[in-house]
N, C-alpha and C positions, 0 to 999 in steps of 0.2 A: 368641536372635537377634531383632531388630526385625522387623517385621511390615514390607513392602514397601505391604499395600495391606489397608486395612479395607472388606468390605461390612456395610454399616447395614441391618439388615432385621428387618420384624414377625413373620417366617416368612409371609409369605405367595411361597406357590413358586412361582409365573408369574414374580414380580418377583425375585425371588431366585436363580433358574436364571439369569435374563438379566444380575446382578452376573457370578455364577458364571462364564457363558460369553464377558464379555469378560474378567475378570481373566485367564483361562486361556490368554484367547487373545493375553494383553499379556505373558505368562510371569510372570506376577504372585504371589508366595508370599501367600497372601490366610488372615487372619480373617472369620469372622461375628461381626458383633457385633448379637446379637438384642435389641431395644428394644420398648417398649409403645407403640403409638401414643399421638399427641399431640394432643388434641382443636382445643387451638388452634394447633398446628405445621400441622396437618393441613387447619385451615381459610386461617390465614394462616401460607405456609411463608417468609417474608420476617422475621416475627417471631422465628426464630431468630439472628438479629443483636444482639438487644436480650440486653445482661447480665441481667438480672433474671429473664429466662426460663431460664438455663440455667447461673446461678448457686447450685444447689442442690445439694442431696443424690446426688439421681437423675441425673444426670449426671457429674457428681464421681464417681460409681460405675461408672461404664459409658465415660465419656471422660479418661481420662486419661494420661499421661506412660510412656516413649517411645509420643509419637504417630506413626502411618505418615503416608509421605509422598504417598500417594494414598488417597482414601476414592472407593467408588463408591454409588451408590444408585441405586433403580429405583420410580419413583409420582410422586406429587405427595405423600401423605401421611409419605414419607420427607425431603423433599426441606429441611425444613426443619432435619431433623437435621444435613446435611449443612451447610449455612448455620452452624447451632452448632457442631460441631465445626472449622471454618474459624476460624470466632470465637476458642474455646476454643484453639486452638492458635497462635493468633496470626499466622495466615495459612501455616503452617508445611505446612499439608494442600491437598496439588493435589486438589479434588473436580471429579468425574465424575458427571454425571446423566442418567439414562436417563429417557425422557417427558417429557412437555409439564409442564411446573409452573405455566405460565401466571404468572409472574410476571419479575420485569426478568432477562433473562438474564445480568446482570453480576454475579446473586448467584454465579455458578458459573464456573468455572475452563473445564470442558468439557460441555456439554452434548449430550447425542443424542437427537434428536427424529424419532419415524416420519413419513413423508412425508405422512398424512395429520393430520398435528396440523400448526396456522399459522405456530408463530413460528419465525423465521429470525434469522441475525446470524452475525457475525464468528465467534463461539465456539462456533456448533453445529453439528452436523455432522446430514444429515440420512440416516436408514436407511429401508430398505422394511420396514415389519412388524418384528418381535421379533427383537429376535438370539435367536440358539438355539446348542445344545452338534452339533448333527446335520451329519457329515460324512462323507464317504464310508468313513474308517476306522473311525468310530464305528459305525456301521449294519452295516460289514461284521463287527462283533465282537460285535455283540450279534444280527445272523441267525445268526451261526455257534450264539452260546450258548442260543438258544433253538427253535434249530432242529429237535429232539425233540420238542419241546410239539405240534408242528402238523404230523407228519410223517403221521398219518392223514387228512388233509384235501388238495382233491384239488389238482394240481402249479399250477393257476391261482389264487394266494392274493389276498384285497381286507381288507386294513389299514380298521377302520370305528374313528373317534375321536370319541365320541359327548360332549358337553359339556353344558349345563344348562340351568335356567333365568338371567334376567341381568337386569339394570336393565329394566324394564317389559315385560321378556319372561317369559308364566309357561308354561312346560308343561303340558297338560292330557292325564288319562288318554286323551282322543280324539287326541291330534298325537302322545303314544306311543304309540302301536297302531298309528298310518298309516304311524310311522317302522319300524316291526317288519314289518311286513306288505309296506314295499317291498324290505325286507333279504332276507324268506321267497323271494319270487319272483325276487329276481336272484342266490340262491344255485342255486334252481331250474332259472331258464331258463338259466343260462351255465355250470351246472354247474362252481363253483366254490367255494373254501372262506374262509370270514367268518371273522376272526381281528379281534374287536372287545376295546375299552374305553373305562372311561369314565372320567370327571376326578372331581378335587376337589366339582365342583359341579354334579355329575350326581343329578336328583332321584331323589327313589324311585320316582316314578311311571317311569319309564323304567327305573329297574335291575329292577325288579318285570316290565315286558312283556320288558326283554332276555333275562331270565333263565329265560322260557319258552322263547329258542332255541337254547338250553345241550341239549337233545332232539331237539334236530337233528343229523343227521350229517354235514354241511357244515361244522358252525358251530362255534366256542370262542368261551366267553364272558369274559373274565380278569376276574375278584369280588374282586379284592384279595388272595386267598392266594398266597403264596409272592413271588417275585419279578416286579418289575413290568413285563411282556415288552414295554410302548409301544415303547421303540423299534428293540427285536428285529421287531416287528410290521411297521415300516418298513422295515426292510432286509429284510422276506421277501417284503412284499407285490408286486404286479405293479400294482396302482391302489390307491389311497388314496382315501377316501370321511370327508370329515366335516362336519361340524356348524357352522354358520355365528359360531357364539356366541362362539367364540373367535379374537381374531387370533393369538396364542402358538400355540395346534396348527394353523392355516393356516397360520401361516411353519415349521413345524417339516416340515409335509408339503412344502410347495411347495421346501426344502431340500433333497428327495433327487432332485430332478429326474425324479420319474416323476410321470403323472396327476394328478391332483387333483381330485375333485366335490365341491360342497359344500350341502350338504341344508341349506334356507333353517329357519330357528326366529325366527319372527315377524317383525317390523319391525326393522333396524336403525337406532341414529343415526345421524346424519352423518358423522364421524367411520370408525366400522365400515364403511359402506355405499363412504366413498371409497376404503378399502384391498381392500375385496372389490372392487371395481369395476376398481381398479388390476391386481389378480391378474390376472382372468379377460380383462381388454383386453391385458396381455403374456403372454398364452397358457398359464397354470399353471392356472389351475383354469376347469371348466365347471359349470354348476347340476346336482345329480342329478336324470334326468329317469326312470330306470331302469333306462338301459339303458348298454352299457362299451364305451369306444372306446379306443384308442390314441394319444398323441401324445408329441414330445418339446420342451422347452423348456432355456431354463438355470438350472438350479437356482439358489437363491438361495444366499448365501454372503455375507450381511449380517454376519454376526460376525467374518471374519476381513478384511471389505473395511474395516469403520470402527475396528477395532483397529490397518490401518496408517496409517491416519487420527492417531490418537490418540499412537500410537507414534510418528509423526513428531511431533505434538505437544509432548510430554512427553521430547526428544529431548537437552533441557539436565537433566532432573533424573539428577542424579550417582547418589541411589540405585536408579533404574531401571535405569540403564548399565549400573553393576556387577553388580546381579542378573542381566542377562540375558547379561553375560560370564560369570559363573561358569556359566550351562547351557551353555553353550558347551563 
């Protein structure tokens, strides 16, 4: 059976969940198709228009015939793929692009761009933050499934999402110790239970201090063995507590519609600084100061608002139609 919809990705899994969580959410029968970055795709993604670049081997190997009638991608460093395979299929592929590419947005069919990236137009559609897979069924199925792991910690549970160092932010064993030390005492003073992890790009100087509070009887620390309880962790938790670094686990928390803090790591860009700023002025998240309050907001629900978006969009393509008649 033909593939309805191709995602293009390096493996990197920020950007790849977020293909994941709109194909899913467009009822999209979806491939990966895993590529090596492109040094010059990646600097100039508009250069995937030119034959000569995607005229070879390597491509011929990885794009070819029955082509899907949708491809989606997520960066700027994909974005030129997407451009070639347009090309390569002779316009035959509806491409879908998540992030600012910063270039003329005519290279693409549809684009969606977060509200703190500039460009606007006819074709984009603009979201808050990261689409994400987090919805109240999903959360409810994954506390149900991980709800043994943290049945010794005490009935007031704080989800902590600890992230990394990032473009000119580095970690220092002294900003991990301040970050442990304010976890110590608000397990302490509130008498509740720390149910932490950490990403991809969590340095060692922090898994090194976290995993001195694996000794705590408050606290679990999840180190990568067995299954990966994140977002079990979110449906258990009563507040959410993370890490400024990332906007993908800030829209993934501010999704379940409960609290939100978020523990500042260093300077943000522009960019980062407008979407944390945007959070915490419509009421999801507040700065950790160390101490837990209660509030309620409405959760975010970017994934399935800009899928009807798109859906309406993509509304004439006949093999979309039919796919989503036959779930029917």
């Amino acid at each position: 059976m033909r593939d309805c919809c191709w995602i293009i990705s390096d493996g990197t899994m920020g950007m790849e969940l977020q293909c994941i969580a709109l194909a899913e959410s467009l009822n999209l029968k979806y491939q990966i198709k895993h590529i090596s970055p492109s040094p010059i795709l990646t600097a100039l993604p508009q250069f995937g228009a030119i034959p000569f670049l995607w005229k070879n081997k390597y491509y011929t190997k990885e794009f070819y015939p029955p082509f899907p009638k949708v491809s989606i991608t997520c960066g700027r460093r994909h974005a030129g793929f997407a451009i070639a395979l347009k090309r390569i299929s002779k316009g035959k592929v509806s491409t879908i692009h998540i992030q600012d590419p910063r270039i003329n947005s005519g290279f693409f069919d549809h684009l969606i761009i977060p509200e703190h990236d500039p460009s606007r137009g006819k074709n984009i559609v603009i979201s808050k933050g990261s689409l994400t897979k987090i919805n109240k069924d999903k959360l409810e199925a994954e506390a149900k499934r991980f709800l043994g792991l943290v049945n010794h910690l005490p009935q007031r549970r704080i989800a902590i999402n600890i992230g990394g160092s990032s473009k000119g932010v580095a970690i220092d064993k002294a900003g991990a110790e301040k970050i442990v030390d304010k976890l110590i005492l608000l397990a302490k003073e509130y008498d509740c239970g720390l149910m932490i992890t950490t990403s991809r790009r969590t340095d060692e100087t922090i898994k090194y201090q976290l995993r001195k509070l694996n000794e705590k009887q408050n606290v679990l620390v999840y180190e990568g063995i067995g299954p990966n309880p994140y977002i079990g962790f979110l449906g258990l938790a009563d507040t959410i507590i993370v890490t400024s670094d990332s906007i993908n686990m800030i829209s993934e928390a501010c999704s379940t519609g409960k609290p939100v803090y978020i523990i500042a790591l260093g300077k943000n860009n522009k960019r980062k600084q407008s979407f944390l700023d945007a959070m915490q002025q419509e009421g999801r998240t507040r700065p950790f100061d160390g101490h837990l309050q209660s509030w309620t907001y409405e959760a975010l629900n970017e994934t399935e608002r800009v899928a009807a978006i798109i859906r309406e969009k993509l509304s004439n393509n006949d093999v979309i139609k039919n796919f989503n008649q036959k779930q029917t």
